[in-house]
C-alpha positions in Angstrom: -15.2 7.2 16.5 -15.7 4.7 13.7 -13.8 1.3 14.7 -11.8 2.0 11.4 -9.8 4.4 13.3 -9.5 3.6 16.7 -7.5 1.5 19.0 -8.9 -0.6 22.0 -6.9 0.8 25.0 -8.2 4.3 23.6 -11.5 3.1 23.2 -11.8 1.6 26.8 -11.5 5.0 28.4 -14.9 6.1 26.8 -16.7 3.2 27.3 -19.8 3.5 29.3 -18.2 0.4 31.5 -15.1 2.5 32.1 -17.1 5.9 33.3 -19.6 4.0 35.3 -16.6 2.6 37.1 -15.4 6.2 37.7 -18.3 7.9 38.7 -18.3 4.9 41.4 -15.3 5.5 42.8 -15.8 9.3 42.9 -18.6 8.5 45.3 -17.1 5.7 47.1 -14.0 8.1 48.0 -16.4 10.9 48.7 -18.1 8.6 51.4 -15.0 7.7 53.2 -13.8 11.1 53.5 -17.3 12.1 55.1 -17.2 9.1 57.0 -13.5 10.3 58.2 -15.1 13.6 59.0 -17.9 12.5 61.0 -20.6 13.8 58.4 -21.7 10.1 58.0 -21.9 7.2 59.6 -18.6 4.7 58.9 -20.9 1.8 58.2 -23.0 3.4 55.3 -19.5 4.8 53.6 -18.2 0.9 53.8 -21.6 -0.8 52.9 -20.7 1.6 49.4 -17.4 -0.1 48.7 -19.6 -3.5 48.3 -19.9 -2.7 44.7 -16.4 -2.1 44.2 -16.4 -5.4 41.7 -19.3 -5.0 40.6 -20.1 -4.7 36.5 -22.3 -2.1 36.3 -25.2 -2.7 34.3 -25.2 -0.2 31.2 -28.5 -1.5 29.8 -30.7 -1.3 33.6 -28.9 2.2 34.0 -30.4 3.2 30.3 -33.3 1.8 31.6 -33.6 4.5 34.6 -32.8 7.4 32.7 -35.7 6.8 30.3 -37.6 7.3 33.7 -35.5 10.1 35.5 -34.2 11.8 31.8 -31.0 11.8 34.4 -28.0 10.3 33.9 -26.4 10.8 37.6 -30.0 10.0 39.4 -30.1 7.1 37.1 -26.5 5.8 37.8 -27.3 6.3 41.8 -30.6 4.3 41.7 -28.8 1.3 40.1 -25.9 1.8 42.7 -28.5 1.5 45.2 -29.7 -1.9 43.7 -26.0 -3.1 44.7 -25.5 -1.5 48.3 -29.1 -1.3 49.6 -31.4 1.7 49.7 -30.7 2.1 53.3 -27.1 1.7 53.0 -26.9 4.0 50.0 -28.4 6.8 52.0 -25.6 9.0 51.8 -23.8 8.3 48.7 -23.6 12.1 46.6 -24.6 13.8 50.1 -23.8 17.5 49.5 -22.6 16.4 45.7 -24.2 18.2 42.6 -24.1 16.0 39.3 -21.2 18.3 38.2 -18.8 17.1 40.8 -19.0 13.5 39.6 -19.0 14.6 35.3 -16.6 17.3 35.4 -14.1 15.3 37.7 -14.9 12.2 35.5 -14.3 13.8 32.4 -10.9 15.1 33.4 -10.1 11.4 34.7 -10.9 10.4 31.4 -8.8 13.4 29.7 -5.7 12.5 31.8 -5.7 8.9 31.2 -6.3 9.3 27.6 -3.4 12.0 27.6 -1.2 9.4 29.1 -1.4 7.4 25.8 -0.8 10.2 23.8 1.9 11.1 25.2 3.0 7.2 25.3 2.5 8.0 21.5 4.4 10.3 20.9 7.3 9.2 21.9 7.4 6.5 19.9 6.8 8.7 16.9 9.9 10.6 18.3 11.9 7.4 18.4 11.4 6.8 15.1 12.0 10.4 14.0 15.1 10.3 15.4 16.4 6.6 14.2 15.4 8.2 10.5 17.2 11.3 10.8 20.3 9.5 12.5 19.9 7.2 9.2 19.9 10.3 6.7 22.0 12.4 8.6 23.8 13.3 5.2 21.7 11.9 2.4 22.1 15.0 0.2 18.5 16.2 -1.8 17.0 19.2 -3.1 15.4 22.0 -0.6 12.2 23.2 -1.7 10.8 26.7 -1.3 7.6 27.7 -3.0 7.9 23.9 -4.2 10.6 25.1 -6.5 14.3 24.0 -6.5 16.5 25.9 -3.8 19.2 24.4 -2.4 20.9 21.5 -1.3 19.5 20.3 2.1 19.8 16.5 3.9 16.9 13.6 4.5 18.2 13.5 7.9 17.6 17.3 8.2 14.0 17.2 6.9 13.4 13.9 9.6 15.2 16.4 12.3 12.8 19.2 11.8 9.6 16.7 12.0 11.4 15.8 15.4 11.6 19.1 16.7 8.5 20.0 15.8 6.7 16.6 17.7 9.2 17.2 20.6 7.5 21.2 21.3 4.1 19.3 20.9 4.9 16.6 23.3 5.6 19.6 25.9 2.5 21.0 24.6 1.0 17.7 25.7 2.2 17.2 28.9 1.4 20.7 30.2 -2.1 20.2 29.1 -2.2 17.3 30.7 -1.3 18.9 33.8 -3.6 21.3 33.3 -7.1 19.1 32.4 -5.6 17.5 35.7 -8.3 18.9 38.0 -11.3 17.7 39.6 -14.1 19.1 41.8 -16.3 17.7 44.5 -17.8 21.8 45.7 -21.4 21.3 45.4 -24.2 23.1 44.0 -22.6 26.7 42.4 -19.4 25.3 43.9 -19.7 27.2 47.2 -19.0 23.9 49.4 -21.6 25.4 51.1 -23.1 21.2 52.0 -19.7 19.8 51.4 -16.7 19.9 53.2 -13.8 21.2 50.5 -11.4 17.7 53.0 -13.8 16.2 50.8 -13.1 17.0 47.6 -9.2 16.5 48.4 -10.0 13.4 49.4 -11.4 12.5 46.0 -9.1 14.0 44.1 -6.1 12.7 45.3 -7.4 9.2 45.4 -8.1 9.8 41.6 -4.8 11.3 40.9 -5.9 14.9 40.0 -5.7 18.5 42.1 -8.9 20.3 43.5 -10.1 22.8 41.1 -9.5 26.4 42.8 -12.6 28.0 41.9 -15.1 25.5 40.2 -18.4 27.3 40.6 -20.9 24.5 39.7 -18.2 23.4 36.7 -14.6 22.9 36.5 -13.7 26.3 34.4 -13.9 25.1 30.6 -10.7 27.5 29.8 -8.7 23.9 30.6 -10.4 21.7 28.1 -9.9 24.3 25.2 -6.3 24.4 25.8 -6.7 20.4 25.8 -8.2 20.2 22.8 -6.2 23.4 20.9 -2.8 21.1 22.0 -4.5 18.3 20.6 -5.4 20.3 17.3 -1.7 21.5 17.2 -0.4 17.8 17.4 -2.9 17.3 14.5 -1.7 20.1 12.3 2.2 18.6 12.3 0.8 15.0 11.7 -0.7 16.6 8.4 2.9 18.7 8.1 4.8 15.4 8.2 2.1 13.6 6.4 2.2 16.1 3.4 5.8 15.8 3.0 6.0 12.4 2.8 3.1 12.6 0.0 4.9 15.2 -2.2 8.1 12.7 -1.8 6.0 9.6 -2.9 4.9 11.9 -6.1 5.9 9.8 -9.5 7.7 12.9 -11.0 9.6 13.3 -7.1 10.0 9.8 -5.8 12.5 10.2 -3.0 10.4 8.5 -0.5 7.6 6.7 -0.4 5.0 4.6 2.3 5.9 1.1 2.4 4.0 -1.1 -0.3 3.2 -4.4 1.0 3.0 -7.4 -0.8 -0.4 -7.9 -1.9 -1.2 -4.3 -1.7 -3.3 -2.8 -4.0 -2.8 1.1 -5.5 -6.2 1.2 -7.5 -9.2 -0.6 -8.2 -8.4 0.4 -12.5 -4.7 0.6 -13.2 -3.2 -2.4 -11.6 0.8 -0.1 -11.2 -0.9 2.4 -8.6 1.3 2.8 -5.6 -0.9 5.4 -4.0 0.0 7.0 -0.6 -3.0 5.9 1.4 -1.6 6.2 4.9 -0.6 9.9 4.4 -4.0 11.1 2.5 -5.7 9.2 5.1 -3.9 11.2 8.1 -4.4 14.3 6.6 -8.0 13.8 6.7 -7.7 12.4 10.4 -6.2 15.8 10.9 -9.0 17.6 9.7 -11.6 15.9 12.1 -9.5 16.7 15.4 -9.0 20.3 14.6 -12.8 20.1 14.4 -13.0 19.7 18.3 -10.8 22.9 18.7 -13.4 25.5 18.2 -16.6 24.1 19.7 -13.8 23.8 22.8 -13.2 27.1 22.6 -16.8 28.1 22.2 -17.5 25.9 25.6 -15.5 28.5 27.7 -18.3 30.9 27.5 -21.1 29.6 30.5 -24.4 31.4 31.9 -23.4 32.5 35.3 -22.2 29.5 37.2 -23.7 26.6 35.1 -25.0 25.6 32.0 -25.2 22.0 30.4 -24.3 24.5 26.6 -21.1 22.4 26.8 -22.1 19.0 27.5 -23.4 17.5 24.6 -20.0 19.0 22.5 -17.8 17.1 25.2 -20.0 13.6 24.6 -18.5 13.9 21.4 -15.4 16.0 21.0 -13.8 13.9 24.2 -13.6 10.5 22.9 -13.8 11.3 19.2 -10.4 14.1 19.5 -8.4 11.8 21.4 -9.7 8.2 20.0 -9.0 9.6 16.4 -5.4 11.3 17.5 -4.2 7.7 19.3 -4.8 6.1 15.9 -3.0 9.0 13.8 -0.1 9.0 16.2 0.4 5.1 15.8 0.0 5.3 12.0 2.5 8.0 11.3 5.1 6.2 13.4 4.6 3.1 11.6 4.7 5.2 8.3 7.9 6.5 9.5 9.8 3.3 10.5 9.0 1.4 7.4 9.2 4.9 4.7 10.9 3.9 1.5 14.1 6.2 1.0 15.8 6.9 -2.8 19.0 8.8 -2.6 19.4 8.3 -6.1 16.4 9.9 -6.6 17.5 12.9 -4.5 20.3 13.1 -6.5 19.1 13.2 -9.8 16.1 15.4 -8.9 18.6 17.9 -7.3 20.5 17.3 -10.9 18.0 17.7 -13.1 18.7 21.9 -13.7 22.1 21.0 -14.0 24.3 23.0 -10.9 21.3 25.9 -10.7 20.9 25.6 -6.9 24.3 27.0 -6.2 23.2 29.9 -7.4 23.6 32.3 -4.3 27.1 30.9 -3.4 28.2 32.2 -7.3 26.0 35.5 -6.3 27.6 36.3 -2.8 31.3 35.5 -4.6 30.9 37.9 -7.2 29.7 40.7 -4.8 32.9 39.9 -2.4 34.7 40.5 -5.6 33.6 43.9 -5.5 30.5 43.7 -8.1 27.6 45.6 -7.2 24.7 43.3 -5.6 22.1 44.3 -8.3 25.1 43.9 -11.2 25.8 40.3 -9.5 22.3 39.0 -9.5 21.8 39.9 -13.1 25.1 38.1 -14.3 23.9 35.4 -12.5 20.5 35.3 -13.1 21.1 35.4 -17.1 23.0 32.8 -16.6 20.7 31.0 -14.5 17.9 31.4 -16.7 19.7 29.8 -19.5 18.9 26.3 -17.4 15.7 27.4 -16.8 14.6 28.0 -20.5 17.8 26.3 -22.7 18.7 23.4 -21.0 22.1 24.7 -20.2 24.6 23.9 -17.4 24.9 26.4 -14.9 28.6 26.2 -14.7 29.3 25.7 -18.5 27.4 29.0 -18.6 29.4 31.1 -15.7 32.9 29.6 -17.5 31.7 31.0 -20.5 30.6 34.1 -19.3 33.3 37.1 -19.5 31.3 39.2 -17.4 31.4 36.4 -14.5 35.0 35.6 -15.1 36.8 39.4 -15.3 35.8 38.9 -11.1 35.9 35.7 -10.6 38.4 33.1 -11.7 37.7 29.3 -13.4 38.9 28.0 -9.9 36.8 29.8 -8.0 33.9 29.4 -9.6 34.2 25.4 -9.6 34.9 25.9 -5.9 31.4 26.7 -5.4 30.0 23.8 -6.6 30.7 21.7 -3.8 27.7 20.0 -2.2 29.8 19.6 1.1 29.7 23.8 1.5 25.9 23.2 2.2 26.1 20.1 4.6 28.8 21.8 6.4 26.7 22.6 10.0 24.5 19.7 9.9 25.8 18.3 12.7 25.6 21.6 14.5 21.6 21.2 13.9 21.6 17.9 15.0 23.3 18.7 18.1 20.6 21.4 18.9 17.8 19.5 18.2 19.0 15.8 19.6 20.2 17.2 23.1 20.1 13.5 24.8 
């Protein structure tokens, strides 16, 4: 991913450096545990550990593989260079290339999940603060993008919580699921391996042997990875969206945070565009990208192909590089996001008393009006807003349809915002369990 969108602790996990260091350590381990069980001498799986601060050299190991056209072979040969031919002997005894990319690549999957997941809960953090803020900032629900009825900030914020909370359990179990690793050998049969070994390995590197691995850890894991990862994606847009039909001119009851010095447009110097929420909509996009190839990589020939790697050279850092950065920018939206209650208000306002519509609706049917005779008294009425500029309770008062089953009283009585605000804390309870 493009340095634009990425942040360095991300980053480090791809970096040819950072899998080098793996695939050392996947052998090193590998060694001791055949060393433990007498499949090697003790001396050559000790002499291995004599690289264990070494810097590998990216450039000499480039320098092989134009030779070999082998990345593994190529890796080993330099490893050699640092332990001694002789010593070096043994290193990947029994070990097909699979064993050390598969079980690296899920190394690299876990660690990069732990950030996400560090992420997202400080995107929930902030969720929450908002929501606590707005708890009962009154505005306008939306359905079809038209007026509907009264709603609260804090409930809109709650719902974005909700939503990241089931994606941060999304995350964690496919976390624990990409958490597998395989030292089983060629078509996974340990038939030159001992399977000690490969719980040797895997333990060391944090991760649980892979029950059946033929020559590949089963690719079934990394499309759930990746389809959690798209998920998380598609509620980063969700949120983002919102906040970019709130920032609207015409809307304006929220808004990204304008810095000073901050610049909307290259032509017409009043611009406050909202940048950070077009921009993670598109960030969106490119991660969902990664979810069908991922799903495509499930299908192998027979025990092994290499269909899969060169999708995973890309989809692995790129996904989770570009889904750090979207994470951290939505939370900063978040925190700083510009709130107008007034706004709310006025927007809510602006057809004047039209979303209490269904309260005046279900009263007149309790008053014994027929359903289909209630919605057209109201709706008449209603569409006097609509197309007259009336106000929706001057009209109902003035209407002796409305008023022969309902009284003055009683229809003033359903014109108070605090009828719709009523269980709010009953949602907040639900979704804010701690």
């Amino acid at each position: 991913m493009i340095p634009r969108y990425s942040r360095p602790e991300m980053v480090a996990i791809w970096s040819p450096e950072t899998k080098f260091r793996i695939w050392y350590e996947i052998e090193a381990h590998a060694c001791d545990a055949m060393a433990d069980l007498g499949v090697i001498p003790r001396e050559n799986a000790e002499a291995v550990w004599k690289a264990k601060d070494v810097e590998f050299d990216v450039a000499r190991i480039d320098e092989i593989e134009a030779v070999t056209k082998h990345d593994v072979i190529a890796f080993l040969t330099h490893l050699a260079e640092h332990v001694g031919s002789d010593e070096a002997r043994f290193v990947h005894q029994g070990m097909t290339s699979s064993d050390v990319l598969d079980t690296c690549f899920n190394v690299q999957l876990t660690r990069a999940a732990d950030i996400l997941i560090e992420d997202m809960g400080l995107l929930l953090a902030a969720l929450k603060r908002r929501a606590m803020e707005h708890k009962n900032t009154v505005r306008v629900g939306r359905s079809h993008g038209i007026h509907a009825e009264p709603t609260t900030m804090g409930l809109t914020f709650a719902r974005f919580y909700a939503e990241m909370d089931r994606n941060l359990t999304r995350l964690k179990t496919a976390r624990s699921e990409i958490a597998t690793g395989a030292i089983s050998g060629a078509v996974g049969t340990f038939a030159n391996i001992d399977p000690r070994v490969e719980e040797h390995v895997c333990v060391k590197l944090g991760l649980s042997p892979e029950p059946v691995s033929t020559q590949i850890i089963p690719r079934d894991r990394h499309a759930a990875f990746f389809a959690a990862l798209g998920v998380i994606a598609s509620s980063i847009e969700n949120v983002a969206t919102e906040v970019r039909h709130m920032q609207r001119t015409e809307v304006l009851e929220g808004a990204e945070f304008f810095s000073a010095g901050q610049k909307g447009s290259s032509a017409m110097p009043h611009k406050k565009n909202p940048v950070l929420t077009e921009n993670l909509t598109g960030l969106a996009r490119t991660i969902r990208m990664a979810v069908i190839p991922a799903m495509e990589n499930v299908t192998m020939w027979h025990e092994r192909d290499i269909s899969h790697s060169s999708v995973e050279r890309a989809i692995g850092p790129d996904t989770t590089i570009t889904l750090d950065f979207a994470l951290h920018r939505l939370t900063g939206v978040i925190d700083n996001m510009l709130i107008y209650p007034d706004n709310m208000l006025a927007n809510m306002n602006k057809f004047s008393g039209l979303v209490m519509s269904q309260r005046v609706l279900l009263a007149l049917t309790q008053a014994g009006v027929s359903r289909e005779d209630s919605y057209k008294l109201v709706q008449r009425n209603a569409m006097k807003v609509w197309e007259d500029g009336k106000d929706f309770k001057t009209e109902l008062l003035a209407d002796e349809e409305v008023l022969a089953a309902l009284s003055a009283e009683e229809i003033e009585e359903k014109f108070d915002l605090g009828y719709h605000t009523k269980h709010v804390d009953t949602i907040f309870k639900r979704v804010f369990k701690d």
